[in-house]
N, C-alpha and C positions, 0 to 999 in steps of 0.2 A: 959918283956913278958915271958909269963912261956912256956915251953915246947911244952906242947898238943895245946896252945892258938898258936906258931908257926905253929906246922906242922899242923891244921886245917885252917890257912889262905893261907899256902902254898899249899894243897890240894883244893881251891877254887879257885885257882887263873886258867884262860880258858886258857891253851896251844892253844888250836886252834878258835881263835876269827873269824875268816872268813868261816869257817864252823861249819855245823850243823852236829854234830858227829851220832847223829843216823841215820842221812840219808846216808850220806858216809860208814855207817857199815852195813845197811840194803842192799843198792847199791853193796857193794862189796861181799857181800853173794848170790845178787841175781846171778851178772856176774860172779863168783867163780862156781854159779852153773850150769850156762848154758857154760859157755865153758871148763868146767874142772869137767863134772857129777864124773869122778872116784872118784874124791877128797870130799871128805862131810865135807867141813868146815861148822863150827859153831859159831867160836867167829872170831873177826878183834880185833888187839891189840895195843893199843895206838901208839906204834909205825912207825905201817902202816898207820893211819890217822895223826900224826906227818911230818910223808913222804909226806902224800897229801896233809896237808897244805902249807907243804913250796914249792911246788910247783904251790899249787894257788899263791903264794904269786911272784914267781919268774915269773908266765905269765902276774900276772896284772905291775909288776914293768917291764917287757916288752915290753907290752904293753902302759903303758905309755910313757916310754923312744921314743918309733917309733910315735908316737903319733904327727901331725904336729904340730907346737905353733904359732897356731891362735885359735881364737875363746874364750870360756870358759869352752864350755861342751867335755867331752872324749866321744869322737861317738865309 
């Protein structure tokens, strides 16, 4: 595999599969602006939705863990 053919697959590959990054960046510009007007953010940068994914990801594996083991479906 030649170089470019690398870093272009490892540039496609979705850090954050559980969410939709434009909404998490839209969402965070909007509450960036209503509780913090002095600040005029414009961009959210990978690494703040990196933050929020792994977070989704630590409440659903919480959530499951507390989860009774009956049934089939996770209420």
């Amino acid at each position: 595999m030649e170089t470019t053919e690398m870093t272009d697959t490892l540039k496609s590959i979705n850090t954050t599969p559980h969410l939709c990054r434009s909404k998490v960046k839209q969402t965070a510009l909007e509450i960036a602006a209503a509780i913090r007007p002095a600040n005029k953010f414009k961009r959210v940068g990978m690494s703040f939705v990196e933050r929020i994914e792994a977070k989704v990801r630590a409440a659903i594996r919480e959530e499951v863990r507390i989860h009774p083991s009956r049934g089939k479906t996770l209420l």
